[in-house]
C-alpha positions in Angstrom: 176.9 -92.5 177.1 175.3 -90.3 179.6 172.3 -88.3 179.5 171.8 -84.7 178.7 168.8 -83.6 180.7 168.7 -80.1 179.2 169.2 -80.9 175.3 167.5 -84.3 175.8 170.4 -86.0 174.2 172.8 -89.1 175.5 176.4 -87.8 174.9 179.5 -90.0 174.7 182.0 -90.1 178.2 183.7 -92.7 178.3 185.2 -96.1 175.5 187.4 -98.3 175.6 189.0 -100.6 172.8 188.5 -99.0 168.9 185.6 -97.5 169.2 185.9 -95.6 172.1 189.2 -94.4 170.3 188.0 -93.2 167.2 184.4 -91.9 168.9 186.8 -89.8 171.5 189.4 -88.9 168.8 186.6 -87.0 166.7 185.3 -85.1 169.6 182.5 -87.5 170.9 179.0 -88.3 169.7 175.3 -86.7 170.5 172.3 -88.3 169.8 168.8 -87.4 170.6 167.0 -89.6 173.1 164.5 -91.7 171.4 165.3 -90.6 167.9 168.9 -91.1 167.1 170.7 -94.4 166.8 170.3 -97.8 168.5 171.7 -95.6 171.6 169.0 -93.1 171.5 166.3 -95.7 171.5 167.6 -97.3 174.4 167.9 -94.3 176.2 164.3 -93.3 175.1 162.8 -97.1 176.1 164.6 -97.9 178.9 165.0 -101.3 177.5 167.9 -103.5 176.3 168.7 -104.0 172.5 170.5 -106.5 171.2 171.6 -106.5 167.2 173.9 -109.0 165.9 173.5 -107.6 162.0 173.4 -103.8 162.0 172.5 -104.2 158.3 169.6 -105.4 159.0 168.2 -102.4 161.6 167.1 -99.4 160.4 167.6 -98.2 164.3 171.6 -98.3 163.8 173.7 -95.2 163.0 177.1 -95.6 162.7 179.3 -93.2 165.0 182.2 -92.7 162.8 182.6 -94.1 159.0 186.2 -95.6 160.4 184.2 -98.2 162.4 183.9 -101.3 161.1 180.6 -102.6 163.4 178.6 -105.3 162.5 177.2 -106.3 165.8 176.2 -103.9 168.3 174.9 -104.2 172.2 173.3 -101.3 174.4 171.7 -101.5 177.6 170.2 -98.6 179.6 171.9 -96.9 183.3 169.3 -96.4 185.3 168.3 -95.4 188.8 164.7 -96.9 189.7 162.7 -95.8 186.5 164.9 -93.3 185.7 167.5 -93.6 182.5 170.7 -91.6 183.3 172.9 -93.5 180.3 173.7 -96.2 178.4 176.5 -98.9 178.2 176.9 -99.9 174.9 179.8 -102.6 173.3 180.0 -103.3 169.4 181.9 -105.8 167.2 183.2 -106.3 164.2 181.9 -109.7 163.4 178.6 -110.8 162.9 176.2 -112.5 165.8 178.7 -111.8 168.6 176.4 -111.4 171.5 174.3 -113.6 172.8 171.3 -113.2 175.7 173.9 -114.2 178.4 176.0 -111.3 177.3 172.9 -110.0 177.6 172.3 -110.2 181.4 175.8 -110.1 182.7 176.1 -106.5 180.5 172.7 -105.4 182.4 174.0 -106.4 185.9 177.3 -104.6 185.6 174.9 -101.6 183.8 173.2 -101.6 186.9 176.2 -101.3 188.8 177.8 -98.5 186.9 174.6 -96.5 187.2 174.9 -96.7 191.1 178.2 -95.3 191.5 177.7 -92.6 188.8 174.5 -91.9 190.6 176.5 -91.9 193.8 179.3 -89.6 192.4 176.6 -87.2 191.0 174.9 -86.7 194.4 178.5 -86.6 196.3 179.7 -84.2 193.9 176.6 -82.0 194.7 176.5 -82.1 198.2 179.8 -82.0 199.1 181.5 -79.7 196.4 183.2 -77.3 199.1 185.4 -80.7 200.4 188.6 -80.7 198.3 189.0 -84.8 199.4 185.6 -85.6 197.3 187.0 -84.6 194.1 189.7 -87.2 194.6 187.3 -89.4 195.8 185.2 -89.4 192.7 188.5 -89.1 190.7 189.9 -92.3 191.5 186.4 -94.4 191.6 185.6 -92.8 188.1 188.8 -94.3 186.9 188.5 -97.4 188.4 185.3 -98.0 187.2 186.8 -96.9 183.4 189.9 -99.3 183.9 187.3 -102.4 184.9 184.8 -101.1 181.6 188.5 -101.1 179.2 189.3 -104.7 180.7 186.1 -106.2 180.2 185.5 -108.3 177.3 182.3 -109.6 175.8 182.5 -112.8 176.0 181.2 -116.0 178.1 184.3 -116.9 180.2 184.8 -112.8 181.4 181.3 -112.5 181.8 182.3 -115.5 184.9 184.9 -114.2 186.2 183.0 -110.7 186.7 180.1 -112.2 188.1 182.2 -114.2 190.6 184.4 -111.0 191.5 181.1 -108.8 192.6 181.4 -108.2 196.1 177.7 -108.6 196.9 176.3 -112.6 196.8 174.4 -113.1 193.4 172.6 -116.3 192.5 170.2 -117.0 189.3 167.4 -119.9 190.0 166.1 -121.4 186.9 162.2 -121.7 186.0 161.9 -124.5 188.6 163.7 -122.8 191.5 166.9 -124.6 190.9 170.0 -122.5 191.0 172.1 -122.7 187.9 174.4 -119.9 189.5 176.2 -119.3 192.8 179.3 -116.8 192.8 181.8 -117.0 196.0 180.1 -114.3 198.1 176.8 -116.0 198.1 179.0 -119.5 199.1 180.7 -117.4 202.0 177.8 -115.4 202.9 175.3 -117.8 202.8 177.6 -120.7 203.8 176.2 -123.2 201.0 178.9 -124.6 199.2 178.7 -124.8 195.7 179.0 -128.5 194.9 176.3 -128.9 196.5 173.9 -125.5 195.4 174.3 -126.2 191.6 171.5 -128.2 189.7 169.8 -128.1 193.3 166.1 -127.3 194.1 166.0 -124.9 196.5 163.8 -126.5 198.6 166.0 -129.7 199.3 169.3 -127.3 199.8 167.6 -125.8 203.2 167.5 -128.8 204.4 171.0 -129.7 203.6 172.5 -126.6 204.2 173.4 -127.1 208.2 171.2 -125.4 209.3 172.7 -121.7 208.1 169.5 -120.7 206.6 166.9 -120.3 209.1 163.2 -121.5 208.3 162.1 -118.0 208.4 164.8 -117.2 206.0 163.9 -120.1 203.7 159.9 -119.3 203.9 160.9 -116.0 202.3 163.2 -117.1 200.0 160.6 -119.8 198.7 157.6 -117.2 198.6 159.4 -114.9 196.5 160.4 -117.4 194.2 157.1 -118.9 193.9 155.7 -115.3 193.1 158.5 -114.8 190.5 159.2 -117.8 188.9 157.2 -118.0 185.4 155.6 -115.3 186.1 155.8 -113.4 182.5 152.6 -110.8 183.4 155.5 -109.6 186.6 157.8 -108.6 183.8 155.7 -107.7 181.0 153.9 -105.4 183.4 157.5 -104.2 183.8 157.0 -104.9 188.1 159.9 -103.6 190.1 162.0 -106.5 191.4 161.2 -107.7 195.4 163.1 -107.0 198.0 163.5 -108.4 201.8 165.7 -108.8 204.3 166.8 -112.4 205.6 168.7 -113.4 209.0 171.7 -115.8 208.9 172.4 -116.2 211.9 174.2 -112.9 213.5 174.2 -111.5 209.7 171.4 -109.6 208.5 170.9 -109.5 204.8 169.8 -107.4 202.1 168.1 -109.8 199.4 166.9 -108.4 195.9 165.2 -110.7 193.7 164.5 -109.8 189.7 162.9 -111.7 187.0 164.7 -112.5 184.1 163.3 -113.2 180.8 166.4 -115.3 178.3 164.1 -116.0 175.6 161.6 -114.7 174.0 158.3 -116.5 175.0 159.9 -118.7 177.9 159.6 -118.8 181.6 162.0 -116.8 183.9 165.1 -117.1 186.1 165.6 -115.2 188.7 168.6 -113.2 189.9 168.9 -112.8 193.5 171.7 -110.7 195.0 172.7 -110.6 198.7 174.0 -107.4 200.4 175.3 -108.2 203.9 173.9 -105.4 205.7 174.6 -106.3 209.5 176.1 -103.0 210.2 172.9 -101.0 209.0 171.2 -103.2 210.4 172.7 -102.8 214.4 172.0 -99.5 213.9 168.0 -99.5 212.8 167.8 -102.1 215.7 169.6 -99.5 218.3 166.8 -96.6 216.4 164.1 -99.2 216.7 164.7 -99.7 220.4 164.8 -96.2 221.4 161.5 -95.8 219.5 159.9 -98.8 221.3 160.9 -97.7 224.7 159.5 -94.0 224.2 156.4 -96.3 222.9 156.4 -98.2 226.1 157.3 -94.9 228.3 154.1 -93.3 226.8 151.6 -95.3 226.6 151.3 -95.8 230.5 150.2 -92.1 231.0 148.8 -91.4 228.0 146.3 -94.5 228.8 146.1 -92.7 232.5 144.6 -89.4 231.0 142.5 -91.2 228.7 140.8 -93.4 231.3 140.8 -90.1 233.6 139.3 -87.6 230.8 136.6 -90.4 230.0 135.3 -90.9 233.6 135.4 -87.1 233.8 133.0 -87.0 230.3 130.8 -89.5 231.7 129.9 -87.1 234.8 131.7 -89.2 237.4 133.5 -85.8 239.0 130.0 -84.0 238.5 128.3 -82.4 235.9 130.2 -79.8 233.5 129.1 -76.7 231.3 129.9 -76.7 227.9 133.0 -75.2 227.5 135.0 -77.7 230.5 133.0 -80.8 227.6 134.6 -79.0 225.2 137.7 -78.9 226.5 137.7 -82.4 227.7 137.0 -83.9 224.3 139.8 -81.9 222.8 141.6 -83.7 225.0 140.0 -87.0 224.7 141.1 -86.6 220.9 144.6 -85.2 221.3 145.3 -88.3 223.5 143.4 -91.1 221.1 145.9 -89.8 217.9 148.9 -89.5 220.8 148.2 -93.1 221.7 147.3 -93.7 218.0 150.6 -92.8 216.7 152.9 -94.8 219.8 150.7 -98.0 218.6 152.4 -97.3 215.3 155.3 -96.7 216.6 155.5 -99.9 218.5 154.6 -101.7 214.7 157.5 -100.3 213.0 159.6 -101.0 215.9 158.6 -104.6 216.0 159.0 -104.8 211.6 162.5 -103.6 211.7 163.9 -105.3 214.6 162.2 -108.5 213.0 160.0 -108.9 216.1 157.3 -109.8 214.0 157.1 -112.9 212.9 154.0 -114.1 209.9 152.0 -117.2 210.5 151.6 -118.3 206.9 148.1 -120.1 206.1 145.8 -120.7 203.2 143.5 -117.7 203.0 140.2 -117.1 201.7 140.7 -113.6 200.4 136.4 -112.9 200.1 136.3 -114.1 203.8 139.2 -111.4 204.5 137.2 -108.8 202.6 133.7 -109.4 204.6 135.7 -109.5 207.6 137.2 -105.9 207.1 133.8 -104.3 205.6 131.6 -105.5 208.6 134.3 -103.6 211.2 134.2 -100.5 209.0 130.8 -100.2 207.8 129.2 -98.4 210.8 131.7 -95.2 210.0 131.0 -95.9 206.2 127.6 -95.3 206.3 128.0 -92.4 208.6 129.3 -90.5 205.6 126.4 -91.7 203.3 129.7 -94.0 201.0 128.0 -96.4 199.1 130.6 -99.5 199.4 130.8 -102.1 196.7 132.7 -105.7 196.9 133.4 -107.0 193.7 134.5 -110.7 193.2 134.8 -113.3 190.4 133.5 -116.4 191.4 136.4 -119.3 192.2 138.9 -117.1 193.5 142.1 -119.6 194.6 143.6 -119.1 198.3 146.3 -116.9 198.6 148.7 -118.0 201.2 149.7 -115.3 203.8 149.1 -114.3 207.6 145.5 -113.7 208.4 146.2 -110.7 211.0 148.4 -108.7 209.1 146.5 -109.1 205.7 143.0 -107.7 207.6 145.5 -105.1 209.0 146.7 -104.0 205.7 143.2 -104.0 204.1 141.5 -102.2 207.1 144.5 -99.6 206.7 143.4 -99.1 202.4 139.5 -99.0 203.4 139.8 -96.9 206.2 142.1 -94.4 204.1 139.5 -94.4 201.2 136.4 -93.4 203.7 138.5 -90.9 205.8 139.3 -89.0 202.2 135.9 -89.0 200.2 133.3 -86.8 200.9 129.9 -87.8 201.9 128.2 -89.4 198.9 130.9 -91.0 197.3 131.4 -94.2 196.6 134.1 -97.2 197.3 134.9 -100.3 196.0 136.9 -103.3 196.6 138.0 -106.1 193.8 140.0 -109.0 193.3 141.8 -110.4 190.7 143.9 -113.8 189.7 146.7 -113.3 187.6 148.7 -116.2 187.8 150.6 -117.1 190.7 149.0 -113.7 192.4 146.0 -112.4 193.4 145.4 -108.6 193.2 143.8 -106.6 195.3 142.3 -102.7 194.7 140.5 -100.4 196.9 139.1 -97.6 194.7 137.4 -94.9 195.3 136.3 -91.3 194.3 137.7 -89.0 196.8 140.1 -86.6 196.9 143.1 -87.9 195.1 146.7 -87.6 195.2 148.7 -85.1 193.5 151.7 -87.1 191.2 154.3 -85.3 193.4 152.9 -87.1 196.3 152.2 -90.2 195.2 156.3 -91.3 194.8 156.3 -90.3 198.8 153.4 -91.6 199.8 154.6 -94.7 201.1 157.2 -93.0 202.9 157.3 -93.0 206.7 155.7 -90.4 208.4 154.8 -88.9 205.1 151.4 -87.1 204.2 150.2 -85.2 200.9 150.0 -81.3 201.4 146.1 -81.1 200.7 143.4 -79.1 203.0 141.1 -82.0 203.5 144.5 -84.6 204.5 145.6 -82.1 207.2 141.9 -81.4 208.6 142.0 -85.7 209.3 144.2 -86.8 212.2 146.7 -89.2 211.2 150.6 -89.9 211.9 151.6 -90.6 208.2 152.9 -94.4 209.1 150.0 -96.5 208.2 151.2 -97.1 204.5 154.2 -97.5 205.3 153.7 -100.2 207.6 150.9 -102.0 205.0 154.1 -101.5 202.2 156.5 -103.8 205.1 153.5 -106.3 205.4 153.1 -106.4 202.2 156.4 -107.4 201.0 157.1 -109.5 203.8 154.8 -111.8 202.0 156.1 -111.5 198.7 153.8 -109.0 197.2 154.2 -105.0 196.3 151.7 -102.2 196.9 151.2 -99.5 194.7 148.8 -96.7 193.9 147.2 -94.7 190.5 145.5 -91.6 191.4 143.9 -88.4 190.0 143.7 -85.0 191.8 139.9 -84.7 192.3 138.7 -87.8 191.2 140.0 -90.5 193.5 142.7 -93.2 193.9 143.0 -96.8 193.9 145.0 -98.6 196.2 146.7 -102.4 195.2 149.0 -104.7 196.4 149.3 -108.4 195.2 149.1 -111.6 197.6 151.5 -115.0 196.7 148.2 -117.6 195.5 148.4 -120.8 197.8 148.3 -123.3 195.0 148.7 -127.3 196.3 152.5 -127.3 195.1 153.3 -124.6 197.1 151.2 -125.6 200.3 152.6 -128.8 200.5 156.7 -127.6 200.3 155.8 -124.7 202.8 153.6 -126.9 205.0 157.2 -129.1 205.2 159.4 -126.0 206.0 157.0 -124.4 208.7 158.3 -124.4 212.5 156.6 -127.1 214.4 
């Protein structure tokens, strides 16, 4: 079933077996989003359901009286947030799915909803190419011939796991993997005799040496961050995503918590998407971009050394009109050589130049660190700053550096866009194996728009008072990478005139996970 946008309804597509038949044979089915049926509501919630007795949920409406359903499974299609459709399987006996089916029926969901998002936006784009239609034809058929073959039930659900083309794994509450399909084993070179029932942590030592220790840090934060963690889910968190290098690969790795039961800790489903192409050609981007860094900042640091002797009287005094025209210049060149500094950052994040020295971090000694830099311009503006800390915060474990860098990027943000008067303040949470951050304060805000491009490279909101501050629009952007190199995500809730607060979440360095990092780190 896909979604209606304009009559707010999901409408039948596509079936296979007898209820596809008879649902097609009377002309389809229509059912308003949040209101109709067991479809609706998932399409309204964005949330699986799962009924093995439709007699006994007041939710269910049959399609057609010829169907004999008793149990019924729907899960949404959706792109990011967004529900496009469902994927929905029924039976005629009682209790015929169980939470595996479950899962497996969510993954392939997921799948689907890619390549009909991808045939959506190809279709758009490209309707004056005659080849597309065929193109969309035949994947929209094979995707219908793979949803008519697949059967609900626990030996299928393996054999469609292990044909995906991308590597998928599932690590159990206690970071053991429980799951391993062939294009993990090839990809990642770990056999599976020897990945199942294993802890993670002992495999990288076992595994030859394919996975790298940087490679296995990340791996093991995320995990740590993910594993048990039922506030990630509940909050309903987007899943984490990094990149790893194997070697000459370079891989896409996705990692989603995964509740089974009701109540109990979390697996996790990792999936691997060899990206080495992609990747050659960022690195080829990224190279151009740090040599136009390199090739600037030689005689952009010339004019600024030249234009400050020349402020400073060395050439002779000046009237006011040449120091006016010399601190234009001045300014131009500090955002010039502002913006290749940020260039040379993202060059160094995507060609993996930079590298994070993990340590256990005092996050108040972080804080004081970044307020005492800042609060000269602070108090310039009249801000009143507030820190705000519980007592016995717990280390978090990250890279000292790029932590400041990321908070000095949220403060400096918050100062540059609230007026004189205002007020800013900065707190810190524990919420189980995470510490959360927020900057908050009362300026400007952010318009909704804006806010789903804020992280964006090179982006900046359309408002009077952004455009009047000097800025290259790559400072988020670069504290989002930092971020999620350790684990964490960054986020941000915002009202148009009365301010914004900026988070982002921190792996905590509990002794468990010092000691098996403090064994994998380079020495």
């Amino acid at each position: 079933f896909l979604v209606d946008e304009l009559s707010q309804e999901v409408v039948f597509r596509a079936g296979s077996g007898e209820a596809g038949r008879l649902i097609a044979a009377q002309g389809g089915v229509r059912l308003k989003i949040g209101e109709q049926g067991i479809i609706g509501w998932v399409a309204g919630s964005g949330l699986p359901l799962l009924v093995n007795d439709v007699s006994q949920e007041p939710r269910y409406v049959p399609h057609t009286a010829l169907l004999a359903t008793q149990s019924e499974l729907a899960v949404p299609l959706k792109i990011g947030q967004r529900v496009i459709g469902v994927l929905d399987v029924q039976s005629d006996e009682l209790n015929a799915f169980s939470l595996d089916d479950v899962a497996i029926l969510q993954t392939l969901g997921d799948q689907v909803a890619v390549a009909i998002e991808n045939a959506r936006l190809f279709t758009e784009l490209e309707e004056h190419k005659a080849t597309l239609e065929e193109r969309v034809r035949k994947r929209t058929e094979e995707l219908a011939t793979a949803l008519r073959q697949q059967k609900i039930e626990a030996d299928k659900t393996k054999a469609i796991v292990e044909g995906i083309a991308d590597g998928v794994m599932v690590f159990d509450a206690h970071q053991k993997v429980i799951m391993i399909n062939p294009a993990a084993e090839q990809m990642l070179n770990l056999p599976v005799p020897i990945m199942l029932g294993q802890d993670m942590r002992d495999l990288i030592t076992r595994a030859d040496g394919v996975l790298d220790r940087e490679a296995s840090l990340r791996i093991l934060t995320v995990l740590s961050a993910l594993v048990g963690s039922r506030e990630r889910l509940e909050a309903g968190e987007p899943l984490i995503q990094t990149r790893l290098q194997l070697g000459e690969k370079t891989v896409a790795a996705s990692f989603t918590p995964v509740a089974l039961t009701d109540g109990g800790p979390f697996n996790v489903v990792a999936v691997f998407h060899d990206i080495t192409k992609e990747a050659e050609i960022d690195r080829m981007k990224s190279e151009f971009l740090s040599m136009a860094a390199h090739e600037l900042r030689a005689p952009m640091t010339s004019i600024k050394g030249y234009s400050d002797m020349l402020l400073m009287g060395v050439a002779g005094e000046h009237d006011e009109m040449q120091k006016q025209f010399l601190n234009t210049i001045k300014a131009n060149v500090d955002r010039v050589l502002e913006m290749v500094n940020e260039f040379s950052e993202i060059s160094r994040l995507e060609t993996g130049a930079l590298k994070l020295d993990f340590k256990r971090l005092r996050i108040d000694d972080l804080i004081s660190e970044v307020v005492v830099s800042l609060q000269p311009q602070i108090e310039a503006k009249k801000i009143h700053l507030t820190v705000e800390l519980p007592p016995d915060l717990p280390q978090v474990w990250g890279d000292r550096i790029r932590i400041i860098q990321v908070l000095t990027n949220l403060v400096t943000n918050a100062y540059k866009y609230t007026p004189a008067g205002g007020r800013i303040a900065i707190m810190a949470r524990w919420l189980d194996d995470t510490m959360q951050i927020d900057v908050a304060d009362t300026g400007i805000g952010i318009a909704p728009q804006d806010q789903e491009r804020l992280f964006t490279r090179f982006f900046r909101a359309d408002h009077p008072e952004v455009r009047r501050v000097a800025g290259t629009g790559l400072g988020l952007s670069i504290a989002k990478s930092i971020v999620e190199m350790h684990g964490g995500r960054i986020w941000v809730e915002s009202q148009l005139g009365k301010g914004s607060t900026f988070s982002f979440t921190l792996p905590v360095a509990d002794h468990g996970q010092k000691r098996s990092l403090r064994e994998q780190e380079p020495k």
